[in-house]
VOVO-264799 format. One line per field, with one value per residue: residue number from 1; x, y, z of N, C-alpha, C, O in turn. Coordinates in steps of 0.02 Angstrom, whole numbers. Example, Ala and Ser with C-alpha at 12.3 -4.5 7.8 and 13.67 -1.06 7.14 Angstrom:
! residues 2
num <- (1, 2)
n_xx <- (660, 642)
n_yy <- (-284, -112)
n_zz <- (390, 354)
ca_xx <- (615, 684)
ca_yy <- (-225, -53)
ca_zz <- (390, 357)
c_xx <- (660, 645)
c_yy <- (-165, 2)
c_zz <- (390, 394)
o_xx <- (712, 670)
o_yy <- (-166, 57)
o_zz <- (423, 402)
! end
This chain:
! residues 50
num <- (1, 2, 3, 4, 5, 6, 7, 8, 9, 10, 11, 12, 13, 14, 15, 16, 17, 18, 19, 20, 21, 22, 23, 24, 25, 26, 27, 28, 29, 30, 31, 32, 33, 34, 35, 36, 37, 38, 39, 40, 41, 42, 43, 44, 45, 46, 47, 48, 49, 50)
n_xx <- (1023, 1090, 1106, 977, 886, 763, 756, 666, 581, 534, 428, 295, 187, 175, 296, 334, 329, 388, 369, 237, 220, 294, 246, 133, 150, 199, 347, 423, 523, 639, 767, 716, 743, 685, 677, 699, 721, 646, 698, 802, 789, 771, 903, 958, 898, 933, 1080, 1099, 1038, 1154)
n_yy <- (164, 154, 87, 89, 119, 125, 244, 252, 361, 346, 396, 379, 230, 85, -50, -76, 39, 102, 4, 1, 118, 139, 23, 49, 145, 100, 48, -72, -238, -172, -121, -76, 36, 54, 202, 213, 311, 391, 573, 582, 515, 592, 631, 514, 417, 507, 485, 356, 363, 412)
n_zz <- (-1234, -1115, -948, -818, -680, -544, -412, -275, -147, 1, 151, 213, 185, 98, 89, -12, -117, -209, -333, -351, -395, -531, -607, -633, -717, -817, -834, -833, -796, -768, -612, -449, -318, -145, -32, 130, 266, 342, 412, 327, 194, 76, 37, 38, -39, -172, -135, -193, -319, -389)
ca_xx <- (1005, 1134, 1077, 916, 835, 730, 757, 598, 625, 456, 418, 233, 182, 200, 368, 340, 288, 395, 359, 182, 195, 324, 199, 73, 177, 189, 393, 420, 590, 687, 785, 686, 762, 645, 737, 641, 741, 630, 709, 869, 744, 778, 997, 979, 878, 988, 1142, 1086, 1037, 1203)
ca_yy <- (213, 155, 63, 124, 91, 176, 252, 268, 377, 392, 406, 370, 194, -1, -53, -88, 100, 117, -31, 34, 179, 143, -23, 103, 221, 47, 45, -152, -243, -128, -121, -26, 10, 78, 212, 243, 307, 466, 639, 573, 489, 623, 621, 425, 439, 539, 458, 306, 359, 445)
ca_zz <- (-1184, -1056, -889, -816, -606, -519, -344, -246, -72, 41, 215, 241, 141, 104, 75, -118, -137, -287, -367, -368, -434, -591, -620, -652, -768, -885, -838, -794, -820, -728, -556, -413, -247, -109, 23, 191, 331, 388, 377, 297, 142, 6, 44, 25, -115, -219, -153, -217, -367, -414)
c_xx <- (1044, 1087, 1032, 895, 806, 722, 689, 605, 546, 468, 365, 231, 210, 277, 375, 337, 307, 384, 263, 172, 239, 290, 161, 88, 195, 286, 392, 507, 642, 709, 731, 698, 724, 691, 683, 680, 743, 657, 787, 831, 768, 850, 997, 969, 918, 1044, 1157, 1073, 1094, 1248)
c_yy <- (203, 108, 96, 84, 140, 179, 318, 308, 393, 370, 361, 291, 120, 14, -82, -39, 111, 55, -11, 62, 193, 79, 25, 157, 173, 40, -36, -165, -203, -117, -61, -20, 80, 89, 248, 240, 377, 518, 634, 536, 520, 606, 581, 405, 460, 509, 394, 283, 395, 397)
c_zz <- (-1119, -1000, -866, -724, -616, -457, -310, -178, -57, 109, 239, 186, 145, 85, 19, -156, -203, -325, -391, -413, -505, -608, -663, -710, -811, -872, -770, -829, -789, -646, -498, -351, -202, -72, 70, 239, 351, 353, 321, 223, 83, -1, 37, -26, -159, -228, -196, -302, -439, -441)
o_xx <- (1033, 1029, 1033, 893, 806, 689, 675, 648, 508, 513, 376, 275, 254, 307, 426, 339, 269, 405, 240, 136, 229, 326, 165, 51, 215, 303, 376, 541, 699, 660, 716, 672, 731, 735, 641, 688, 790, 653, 813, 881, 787, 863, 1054, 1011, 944, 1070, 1210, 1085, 1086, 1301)
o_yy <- (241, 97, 152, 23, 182, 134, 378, 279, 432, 330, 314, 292, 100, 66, -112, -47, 126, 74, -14, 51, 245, 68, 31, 198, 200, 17, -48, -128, -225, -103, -6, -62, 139, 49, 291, 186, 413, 525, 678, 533, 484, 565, 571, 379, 415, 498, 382, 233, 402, 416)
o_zz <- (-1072, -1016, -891, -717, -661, -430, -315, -145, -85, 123, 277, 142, 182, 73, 4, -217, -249, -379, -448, -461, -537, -656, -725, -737, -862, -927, -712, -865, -799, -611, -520, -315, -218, -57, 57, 267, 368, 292, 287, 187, 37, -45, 14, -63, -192, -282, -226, -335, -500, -468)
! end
């Protein structure tokens, strides 16, 4: 299936937020990088995950 993260982008929230919430969806083992910098959040997000 190729390489696999997961890029988390929030605003409001701890600074583990995505580790949370892909914990919870049973996906462990895998890279997770948290992006929080306000209105620029979604564009960092994405770029990151490109």
């Amino acid at each position: 299936m190729g390489n696999r993260a997961v890029v988390v982008g929030y605003v409001y929230g701890e600074s583990t937020s995505g580790q949370r919430v892909v914990y919870e969806l049973g996906l462990t083992g895998i890279p997770i990088v948290n992006a929080n910098n306000n209105c620029s959040t979604g564009s960092t997000a994405l770029f990151l995950a490109t």
